[in-house]
KOLBA-786432 format. One record per atom (N, C-alpha, C, O): residue in one letter; chain; x, y, z. Coordinates in steps of 0.1 Angstrom, whole numbers. Layout:
REM KOLBA-786432
 resn chain    c1    c2    c3
    A     A     X     Y     Z
...
END
This chain:
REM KOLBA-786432
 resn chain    c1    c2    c3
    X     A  -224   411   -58
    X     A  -213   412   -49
    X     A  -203   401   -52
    X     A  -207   390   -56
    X     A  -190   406   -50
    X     A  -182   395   -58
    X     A  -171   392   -49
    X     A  -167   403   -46
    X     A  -166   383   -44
    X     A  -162   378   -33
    X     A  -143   378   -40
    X     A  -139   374   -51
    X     A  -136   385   -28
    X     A  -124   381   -31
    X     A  -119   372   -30
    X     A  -123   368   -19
    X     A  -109   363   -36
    X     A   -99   353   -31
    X     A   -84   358   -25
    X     A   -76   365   -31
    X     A   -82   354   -13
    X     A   -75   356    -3
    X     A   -61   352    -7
    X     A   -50   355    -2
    X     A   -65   342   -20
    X     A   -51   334   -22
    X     A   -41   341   -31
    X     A   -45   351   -38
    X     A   -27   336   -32
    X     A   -22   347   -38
    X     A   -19   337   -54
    X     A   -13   338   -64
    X     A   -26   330   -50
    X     A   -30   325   -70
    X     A   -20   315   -73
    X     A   -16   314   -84
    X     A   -16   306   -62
    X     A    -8   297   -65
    X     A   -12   282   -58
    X     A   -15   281   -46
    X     A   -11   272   -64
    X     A   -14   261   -52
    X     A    -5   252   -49
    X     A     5   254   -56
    X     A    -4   242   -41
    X     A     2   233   -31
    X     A    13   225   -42
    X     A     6   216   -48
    X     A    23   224   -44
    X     A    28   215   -57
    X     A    28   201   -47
    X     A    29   199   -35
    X     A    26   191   -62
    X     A    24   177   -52
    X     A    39   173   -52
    X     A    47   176   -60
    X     A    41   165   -40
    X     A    53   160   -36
    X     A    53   147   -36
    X     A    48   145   -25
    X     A    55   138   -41
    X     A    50   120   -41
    X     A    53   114   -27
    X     A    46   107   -19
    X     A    70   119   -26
    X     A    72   113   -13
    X     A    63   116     3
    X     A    60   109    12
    X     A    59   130     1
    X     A    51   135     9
    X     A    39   126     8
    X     A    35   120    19
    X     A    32   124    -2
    X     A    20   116    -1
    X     A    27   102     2
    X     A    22    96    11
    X     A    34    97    -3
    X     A    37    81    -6
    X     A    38    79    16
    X     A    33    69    22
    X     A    44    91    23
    X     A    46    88    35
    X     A    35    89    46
    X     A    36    87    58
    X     A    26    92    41
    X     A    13    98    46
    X     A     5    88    41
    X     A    -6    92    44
    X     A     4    78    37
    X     A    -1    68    28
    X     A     4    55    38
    X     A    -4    45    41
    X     A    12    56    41
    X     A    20    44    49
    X     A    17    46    65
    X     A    15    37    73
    X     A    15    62    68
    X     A    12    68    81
    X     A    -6    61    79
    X     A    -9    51    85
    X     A   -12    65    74
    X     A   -25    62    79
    X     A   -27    47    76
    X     A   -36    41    82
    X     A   -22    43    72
    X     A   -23    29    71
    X     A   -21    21    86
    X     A   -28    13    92
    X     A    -8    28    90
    X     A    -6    24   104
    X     A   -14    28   110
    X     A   -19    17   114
    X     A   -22    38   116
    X     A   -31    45   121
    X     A   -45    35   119
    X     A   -53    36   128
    X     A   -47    25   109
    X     A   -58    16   108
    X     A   -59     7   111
    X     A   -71     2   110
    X     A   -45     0   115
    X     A   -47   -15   119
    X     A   -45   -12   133
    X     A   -44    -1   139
    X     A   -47   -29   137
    X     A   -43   -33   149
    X     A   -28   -32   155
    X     A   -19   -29   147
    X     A   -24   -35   169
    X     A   -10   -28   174
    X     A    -2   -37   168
    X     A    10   -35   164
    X     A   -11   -52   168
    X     A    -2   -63   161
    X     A     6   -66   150
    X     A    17   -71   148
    X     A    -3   -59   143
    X     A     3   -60   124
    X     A    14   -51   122
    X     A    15   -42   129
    X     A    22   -53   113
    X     A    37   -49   107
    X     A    34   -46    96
    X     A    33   -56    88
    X     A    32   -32    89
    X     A    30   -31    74
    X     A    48   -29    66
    X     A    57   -23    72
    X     A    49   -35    54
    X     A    60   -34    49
    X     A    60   -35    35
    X     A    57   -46    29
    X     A    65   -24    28
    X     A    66   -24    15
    X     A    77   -35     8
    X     A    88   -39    12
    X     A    70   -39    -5
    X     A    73   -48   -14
    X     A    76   -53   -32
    X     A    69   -49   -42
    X     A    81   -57   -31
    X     A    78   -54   -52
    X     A    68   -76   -54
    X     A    70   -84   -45
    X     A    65   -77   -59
    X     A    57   -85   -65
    X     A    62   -93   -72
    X     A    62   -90   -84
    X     A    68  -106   -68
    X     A    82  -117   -79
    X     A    73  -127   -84
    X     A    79  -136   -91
    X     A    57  -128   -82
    X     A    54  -141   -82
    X     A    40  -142   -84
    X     A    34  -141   -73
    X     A    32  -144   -96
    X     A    20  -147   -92
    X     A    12  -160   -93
    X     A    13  -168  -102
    X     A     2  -161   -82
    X     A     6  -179   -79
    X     A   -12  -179   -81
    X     A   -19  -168   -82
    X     A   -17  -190   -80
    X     A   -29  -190   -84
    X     A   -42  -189   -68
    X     A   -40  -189   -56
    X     A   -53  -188   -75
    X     A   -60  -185   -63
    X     A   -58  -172   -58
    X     A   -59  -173   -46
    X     A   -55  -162   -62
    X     A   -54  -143   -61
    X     A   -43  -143   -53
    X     A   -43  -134   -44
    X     A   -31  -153   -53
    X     A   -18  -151   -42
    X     A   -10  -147   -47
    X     A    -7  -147   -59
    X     A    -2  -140   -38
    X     A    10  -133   -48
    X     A    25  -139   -41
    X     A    22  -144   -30
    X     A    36  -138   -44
    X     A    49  -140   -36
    X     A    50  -124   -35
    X     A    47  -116   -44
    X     A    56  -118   -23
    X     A    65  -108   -23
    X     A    80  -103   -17
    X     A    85  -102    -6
    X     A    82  -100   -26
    X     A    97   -98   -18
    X     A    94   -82   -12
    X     A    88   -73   -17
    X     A   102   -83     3
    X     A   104   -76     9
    X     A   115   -62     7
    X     A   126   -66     9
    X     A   115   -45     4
    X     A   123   -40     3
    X     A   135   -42    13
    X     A   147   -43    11
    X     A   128   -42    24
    X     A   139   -38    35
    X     A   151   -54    39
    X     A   160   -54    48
    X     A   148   -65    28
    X     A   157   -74    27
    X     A   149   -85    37
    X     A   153   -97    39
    X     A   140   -81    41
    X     A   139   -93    56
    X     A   130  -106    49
    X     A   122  -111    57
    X     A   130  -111    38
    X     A   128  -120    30
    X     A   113  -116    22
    X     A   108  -105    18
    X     A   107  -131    21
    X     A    91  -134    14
    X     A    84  -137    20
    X     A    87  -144    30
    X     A    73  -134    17
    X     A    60  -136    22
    X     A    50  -141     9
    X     A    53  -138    -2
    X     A    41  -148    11
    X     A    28  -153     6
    X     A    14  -145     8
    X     A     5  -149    16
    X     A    12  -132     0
    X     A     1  -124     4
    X     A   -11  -128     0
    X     A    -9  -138    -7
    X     A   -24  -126     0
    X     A   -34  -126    -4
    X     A   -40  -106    -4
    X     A   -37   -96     2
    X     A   -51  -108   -17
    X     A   -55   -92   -15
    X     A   -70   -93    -6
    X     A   -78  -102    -3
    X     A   -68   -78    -2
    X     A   -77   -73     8
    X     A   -88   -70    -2
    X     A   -89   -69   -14
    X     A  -100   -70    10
    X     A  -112   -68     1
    X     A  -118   -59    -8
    X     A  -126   -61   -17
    X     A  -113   -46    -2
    X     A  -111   -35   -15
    X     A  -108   -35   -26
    X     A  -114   -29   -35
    X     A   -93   -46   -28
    X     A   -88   -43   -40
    X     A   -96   -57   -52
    X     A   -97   -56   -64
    X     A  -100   -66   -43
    X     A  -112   -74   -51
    X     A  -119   -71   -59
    X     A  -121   -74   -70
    X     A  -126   -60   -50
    X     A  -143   -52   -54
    X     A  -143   -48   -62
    X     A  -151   -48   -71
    X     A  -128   -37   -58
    X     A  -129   -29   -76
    X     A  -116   -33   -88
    X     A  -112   -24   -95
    X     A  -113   -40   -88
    X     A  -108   -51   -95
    X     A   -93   -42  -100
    X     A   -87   -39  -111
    X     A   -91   -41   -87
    X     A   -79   -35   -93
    X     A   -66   -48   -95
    X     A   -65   -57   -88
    X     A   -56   -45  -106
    X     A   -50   -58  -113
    X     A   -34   -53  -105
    X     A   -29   -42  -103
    X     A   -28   -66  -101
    X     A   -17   -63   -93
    X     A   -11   -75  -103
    X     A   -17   -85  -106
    X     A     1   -71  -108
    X     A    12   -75  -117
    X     A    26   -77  -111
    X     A    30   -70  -102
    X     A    35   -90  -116
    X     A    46   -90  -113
    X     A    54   -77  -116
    X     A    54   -71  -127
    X     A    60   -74  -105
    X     A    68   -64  -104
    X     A    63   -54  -100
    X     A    70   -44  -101
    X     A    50   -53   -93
    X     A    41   -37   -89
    X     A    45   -38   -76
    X     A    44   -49   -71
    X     A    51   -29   -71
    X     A    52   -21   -55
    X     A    39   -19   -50
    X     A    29   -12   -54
    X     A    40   -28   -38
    X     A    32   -31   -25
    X     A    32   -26   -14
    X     A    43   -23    -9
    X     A    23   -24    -9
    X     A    17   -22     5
    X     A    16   -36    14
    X     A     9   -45     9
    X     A    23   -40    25
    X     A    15   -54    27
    X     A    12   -54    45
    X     A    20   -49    54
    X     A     3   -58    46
    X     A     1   -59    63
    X     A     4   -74    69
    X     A    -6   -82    71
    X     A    16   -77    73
    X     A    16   -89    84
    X     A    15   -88    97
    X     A    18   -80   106
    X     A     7  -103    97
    X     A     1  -110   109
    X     A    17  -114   119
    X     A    26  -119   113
    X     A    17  -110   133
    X     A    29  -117   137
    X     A    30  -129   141
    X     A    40  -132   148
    X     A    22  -137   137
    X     A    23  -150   136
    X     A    33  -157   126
    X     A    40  -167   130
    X     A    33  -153   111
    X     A    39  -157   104
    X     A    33  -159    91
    X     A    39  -162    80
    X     A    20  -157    92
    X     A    11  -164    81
    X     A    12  -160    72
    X     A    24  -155    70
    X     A    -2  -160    60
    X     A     0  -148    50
    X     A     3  -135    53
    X     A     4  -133    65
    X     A     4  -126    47
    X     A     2  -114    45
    X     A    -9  -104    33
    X     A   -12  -108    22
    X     A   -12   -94    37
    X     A   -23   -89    32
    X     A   -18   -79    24
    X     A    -8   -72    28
    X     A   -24   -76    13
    X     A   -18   -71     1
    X     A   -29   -54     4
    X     A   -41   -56     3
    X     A   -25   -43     7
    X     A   -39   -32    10
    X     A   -33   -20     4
    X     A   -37    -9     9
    X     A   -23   -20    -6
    X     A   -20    -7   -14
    X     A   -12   -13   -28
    X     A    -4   -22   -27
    X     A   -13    -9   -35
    X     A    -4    -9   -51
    X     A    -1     4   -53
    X     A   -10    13   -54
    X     A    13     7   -53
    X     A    18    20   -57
    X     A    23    22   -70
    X     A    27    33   -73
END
């Protein structure tokens, strides 16, 4: 017995912006009410796994450190790679939790 497919033989085309926004959506969806995530490009790498980042939306730098994910599996964040970053509203560091 041979089972039909329903589909009409075509699939989903990927949209980056679609994902890249859905990407930033669950992100939010994971922290706490406090944190501010804000994308970044990477001007600076400083010793001890710190990075400088400048901010897209102009509102200056921050001093990130990486989250523990990107440790584990050793993923390599380079001057100039577009960031994910989560700040504390305190002021502190900021947390480095996506490379795009």
């Amino acid at each position: 017995m041979v089972k039909k497919n329903n589909n009409s033989g075509h699939k989903k085309r990927y949209n980056p912006a679609l994902h890249k926004k859905s990407i930033i959506e669950n992100a939010q969806n994971n922290l706490d009410e406090d944190m501010e995530i804000k994308e970044g490009r990477v001007i600076e790498a400083l010793p001890a796994a710190l990075f400088r980042v400048k901010f897209d939306d102009g509102s200056g730098e921050a001093i990130c450190f990486l989250k523990g994910k990107i440790k584990v599996f050793k993923i390599k964040i380079l001057v100039g790679d577009k960031v994910l970053v989560e700040l504390d509203p305190y002021g502190g560091k900021g947390r480095i939790v996506r490379r795009f």
